[in-house]
N, C-alpha and C positions, 0 to 999 in steps of 0.2 A: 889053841883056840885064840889066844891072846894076837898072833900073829896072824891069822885069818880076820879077826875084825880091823886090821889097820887095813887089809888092801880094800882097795876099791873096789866096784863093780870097772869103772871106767873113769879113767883121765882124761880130761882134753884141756892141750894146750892151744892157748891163744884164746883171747877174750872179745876177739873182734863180734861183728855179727856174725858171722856161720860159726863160730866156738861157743858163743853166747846161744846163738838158740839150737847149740844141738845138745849142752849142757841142760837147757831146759826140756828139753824134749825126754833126755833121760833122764831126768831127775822127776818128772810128769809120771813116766812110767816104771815112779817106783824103782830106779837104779841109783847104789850110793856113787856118787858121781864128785869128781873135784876138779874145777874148774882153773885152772895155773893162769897169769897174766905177767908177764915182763915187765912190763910197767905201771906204775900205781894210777889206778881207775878214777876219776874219767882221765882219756890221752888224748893226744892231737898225732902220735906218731907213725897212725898206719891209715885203713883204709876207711875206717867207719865213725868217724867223730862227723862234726858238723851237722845242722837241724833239718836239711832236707836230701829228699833225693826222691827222684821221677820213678811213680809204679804204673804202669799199664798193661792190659792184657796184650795189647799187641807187639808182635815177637818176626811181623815179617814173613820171609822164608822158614825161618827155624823152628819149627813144629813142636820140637821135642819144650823148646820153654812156653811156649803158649801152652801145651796142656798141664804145664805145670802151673803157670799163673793165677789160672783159675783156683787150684787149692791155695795159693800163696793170698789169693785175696781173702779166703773163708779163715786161712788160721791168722791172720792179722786181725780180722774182726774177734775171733775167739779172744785173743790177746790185749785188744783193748777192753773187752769185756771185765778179764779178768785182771788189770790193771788200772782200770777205769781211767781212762786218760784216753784222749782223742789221736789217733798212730797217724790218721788218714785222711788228706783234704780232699774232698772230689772237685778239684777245677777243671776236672778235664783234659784230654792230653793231644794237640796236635802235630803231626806229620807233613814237612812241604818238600816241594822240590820238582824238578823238571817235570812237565806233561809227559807221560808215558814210559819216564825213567823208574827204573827199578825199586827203589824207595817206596813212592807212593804205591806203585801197581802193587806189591808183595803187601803193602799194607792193608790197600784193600780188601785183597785177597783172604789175606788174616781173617780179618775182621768180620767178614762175608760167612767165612766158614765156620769159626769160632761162634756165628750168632751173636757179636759184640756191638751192640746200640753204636753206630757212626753215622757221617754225614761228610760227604766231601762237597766241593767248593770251590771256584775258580777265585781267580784276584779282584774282579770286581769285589766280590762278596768279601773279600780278603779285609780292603780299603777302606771297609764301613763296619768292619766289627773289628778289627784290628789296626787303626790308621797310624799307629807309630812304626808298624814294619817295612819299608821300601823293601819292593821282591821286583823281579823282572815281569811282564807279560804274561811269560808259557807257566809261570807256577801253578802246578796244583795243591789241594787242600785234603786229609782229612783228620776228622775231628773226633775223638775216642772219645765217648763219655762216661765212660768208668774211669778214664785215668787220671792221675794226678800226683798228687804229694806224698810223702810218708814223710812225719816228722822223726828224722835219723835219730838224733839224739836221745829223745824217748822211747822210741823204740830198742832201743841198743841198753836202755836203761832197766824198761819195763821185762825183755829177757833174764837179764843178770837179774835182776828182783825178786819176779818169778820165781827161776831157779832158786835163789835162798828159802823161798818160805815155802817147795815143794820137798825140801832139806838138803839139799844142794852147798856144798863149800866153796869159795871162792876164794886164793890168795893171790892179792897180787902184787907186786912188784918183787916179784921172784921167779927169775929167769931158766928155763931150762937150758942145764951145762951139757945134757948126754942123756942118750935113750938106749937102755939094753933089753934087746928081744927074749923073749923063751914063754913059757908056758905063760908065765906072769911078767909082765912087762916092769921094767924098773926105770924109774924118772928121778935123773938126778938134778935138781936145784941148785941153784944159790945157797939154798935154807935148808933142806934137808933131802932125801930118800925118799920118794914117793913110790908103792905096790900097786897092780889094777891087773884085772885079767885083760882087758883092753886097752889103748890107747888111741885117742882122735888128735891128730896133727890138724892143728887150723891154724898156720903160724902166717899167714899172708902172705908179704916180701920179704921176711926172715925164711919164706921153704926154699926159696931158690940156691938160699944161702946152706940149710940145716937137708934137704932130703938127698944128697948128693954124699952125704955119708950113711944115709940106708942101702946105697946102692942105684936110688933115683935120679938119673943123670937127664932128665924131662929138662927145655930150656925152658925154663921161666924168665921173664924179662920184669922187672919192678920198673915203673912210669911215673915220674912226678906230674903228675896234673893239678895245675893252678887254676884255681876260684875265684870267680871275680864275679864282684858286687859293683853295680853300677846306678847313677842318680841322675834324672832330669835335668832338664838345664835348668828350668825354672822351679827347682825344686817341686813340680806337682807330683802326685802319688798316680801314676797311669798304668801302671801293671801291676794293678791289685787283682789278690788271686781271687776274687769273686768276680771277674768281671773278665782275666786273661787265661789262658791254659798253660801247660806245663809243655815245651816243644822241643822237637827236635830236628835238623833237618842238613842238609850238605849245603857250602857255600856255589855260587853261582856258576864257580870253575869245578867244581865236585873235589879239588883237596883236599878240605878241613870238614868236619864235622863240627858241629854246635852245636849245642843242649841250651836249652832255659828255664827255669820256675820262677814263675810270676812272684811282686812285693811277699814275704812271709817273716822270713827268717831277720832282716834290720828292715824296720819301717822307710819307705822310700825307695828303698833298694833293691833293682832286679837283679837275679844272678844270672849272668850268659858267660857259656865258657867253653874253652873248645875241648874236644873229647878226646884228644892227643896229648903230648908230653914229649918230655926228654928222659932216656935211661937214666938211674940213679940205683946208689947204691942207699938202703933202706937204713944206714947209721951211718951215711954221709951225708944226705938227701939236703941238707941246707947249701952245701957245695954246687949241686946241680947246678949250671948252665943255660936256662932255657929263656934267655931276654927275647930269644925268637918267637916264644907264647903270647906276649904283652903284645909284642909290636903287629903280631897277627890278627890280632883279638881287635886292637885298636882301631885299624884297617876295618876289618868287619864291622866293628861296631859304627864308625862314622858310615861308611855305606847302606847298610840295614837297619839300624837304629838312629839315624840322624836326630833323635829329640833328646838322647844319652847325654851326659858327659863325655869328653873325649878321652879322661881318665878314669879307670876305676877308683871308687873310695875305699873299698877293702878286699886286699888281696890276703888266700889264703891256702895252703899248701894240704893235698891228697894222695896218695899212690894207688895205684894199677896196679897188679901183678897178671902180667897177659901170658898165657899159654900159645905157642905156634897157631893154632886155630880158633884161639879165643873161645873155646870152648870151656867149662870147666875139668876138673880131677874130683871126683870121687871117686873111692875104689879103697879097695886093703892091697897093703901091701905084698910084692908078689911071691913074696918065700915065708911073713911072719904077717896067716892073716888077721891077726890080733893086733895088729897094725894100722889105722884107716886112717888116708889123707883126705884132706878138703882143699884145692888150693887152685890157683890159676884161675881165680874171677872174677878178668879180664874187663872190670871196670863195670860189670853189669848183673852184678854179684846179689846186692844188698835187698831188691823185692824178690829176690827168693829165697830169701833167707829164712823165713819159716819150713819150707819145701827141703830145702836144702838138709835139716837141722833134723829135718827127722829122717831123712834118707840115710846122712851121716851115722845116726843112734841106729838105725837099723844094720848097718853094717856093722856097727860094734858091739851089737850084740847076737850076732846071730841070724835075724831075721830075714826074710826076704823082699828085698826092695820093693817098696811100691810103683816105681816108672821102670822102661827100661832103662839099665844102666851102660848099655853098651857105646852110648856118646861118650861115657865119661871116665871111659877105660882108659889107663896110663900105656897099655900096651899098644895104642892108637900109632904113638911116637915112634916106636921100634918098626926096623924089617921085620928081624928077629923079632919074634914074641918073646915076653918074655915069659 
């Protein structure tokens, strides 16, 4: 008896957000649940630190996350509810780029069908509600008005919280050495021997490193992408989020992609950054290579944002872990399915991570998925199935 109350219902490693609220989700539902973290909490060294990040319903072509969205916005309100703390800014969220290019059209599209409150826009309109963006002519406009902000950091916080007080254990700065499959899974530590009838893998840029000794040879690629906060010339405050939206859009040659969320996170300063990187290794990652990002960014910013600084004032370091098709990995593993990965989410990861968190707890324990899962099948990768 003594040794049945040490195991767990289920382990998950990694503390990120998709470890974090899928922790929560089973510990919500009544599972004794133990949450493992490498490094001691709060971290800057994987994908989910920093105070914001851009949520919107709209998803494009890819269908399968627009109908997740929708619950990702309902369990984020749950979530603040029960943390009381604000997760969510509504500033709205817009989309540019070429007249009749891909981008905008699939967005529309979205939006149209989904039933999501929008408004598109040519440049005129562009240059009187937005007059710090130089664009070309042929740009088009639209404008989500459910989208916006998720304040990262609180949210990341208000999971792990949660979890404690639904009785949930967290250790962290104790690293998983080795995982041995069988009926009961066993989790060896730094610290000790951990038991659980399941296991959830949420390891980030460490899976590409760790699931290739389950026999998961899926390439994952980890990405350093740099943050960059940027200030007026004249020191004024002009992308404040009451008054700018959260955006996203392709530069004028379609190379580079660029994201932004208006003044929030340091007073002053916008975040614009491009949604690319250079490979890195996830315990090298300060070695990376990528002065090609700054001087990119640079470039952009004197072109499209001419009332900027030509320098960012704070730059700040993220990783990607992207899957071949930037799709995510959910699934159990293919021989031990008391096994269940989360991983490869390929930079677009983090508003769905309520969604995510309870798909993940329902594969490890049994139930059956609420969406299809057949996007997020590992065997996608192989000829061979596995």
């Amino acid at each position: 008896m003594e040794g049945e109350r040490n195991i767990y219902d289920v382990i998950v490693v990694g503390a990120g957000i998709e470890g974090s609220a899928t922790a929560y989700s089973l510990a919500k539902d009544g599972k004794r649940t133990l949450l493992l973290e490498q490094f001691t909490l709060p971290h800057n060294r994987g994908s989910s630190h920093g105070k914001s990040r851009i949520t919107r319903r709209n998803y494009g072509a890819r269908t399968i996350y627009a109908n997740m969205m929708k619950e990702a916005f309902e369990l984020t309100a749950q979530l603040e509810t029960e943390c009381r703390e604000q997760l969510f800014v509504n500033c709205e969220y817009l989309e540019y780029g070429p007249k009749g290019g891909s981008l905008v059209t699939e967005s529309k599209q979205c939006l149209t069908d989904y039933h999501v409150p929008h408004e598109t826009f040519d440049v005129k309109e562009q240059r009187k509600r937005y007059p710090h963006i130089e664009l070309p002519d042929n740009y088009e406009f639209v404008l989500e008005k459910t989208g916006g902000i998720l304040r990262a950091d609180k949210m990341l916080s208000a999971f792990q919280s949660e979890f404690v007080r639904y009785g949930g254990t967290i250790r962290d700065g104790e690293a998983m050495l080795d995982l041995f499959p069988g009926d009961t899974v066993s989790v060896k530590t730094t610290r000790s021997v951990h038991k659980a009838q399941s296991v959830v893998l949420t390891l980030g840029a460490w899976a590409a490193k760790f699931l290739p000794r389950l026999g998961i040879k899926v390439k994952l690629q980890p990405e350093e992408i740099k943050v960059y906060y940027w200030k007026h010339k004249d020191n004024s405050s002009r992308f404040d989020h009451k008054t700018y939206p959260a955006f996203f859009t392709k530069t004028a040659a379609g190379k580079y992609t660029i994201y932004g969320l208006p003044e929030d996170e340091y007073p002053g300063l916008v975040k614009i950054c491009l949604h690319e990187g250079s490979s890195t290794d996830p315990d090298k990652r300060d070695g990376t290579k990528n002065d090609w990002v700054l001087e990119t960014m640079k470039l952009i910013i004197a072109t499209h944002f001419p009332t900027l600084e030509k320098e960012p004032t704070i730059a700040e370091t993220c990783i990607y872990t992207n899957t071949p098709d930037k799709h995510f990995i959910l699934d159990v593993h293919p021989v031990w399915k008391n096994i269940v990965l989360g991983a490869g989410f390929s930079g677009h990861g983090f508003k769905l991570s309520p969604v995510v968190g309870n798909l993940l707890a329902q594969l490890a324990t049994g139930q059956r998925p609420s969406y299809d899962m057949s996007p997020f099948r590992i065997h996608r990768f192989f000829k061979n199935k596995l």
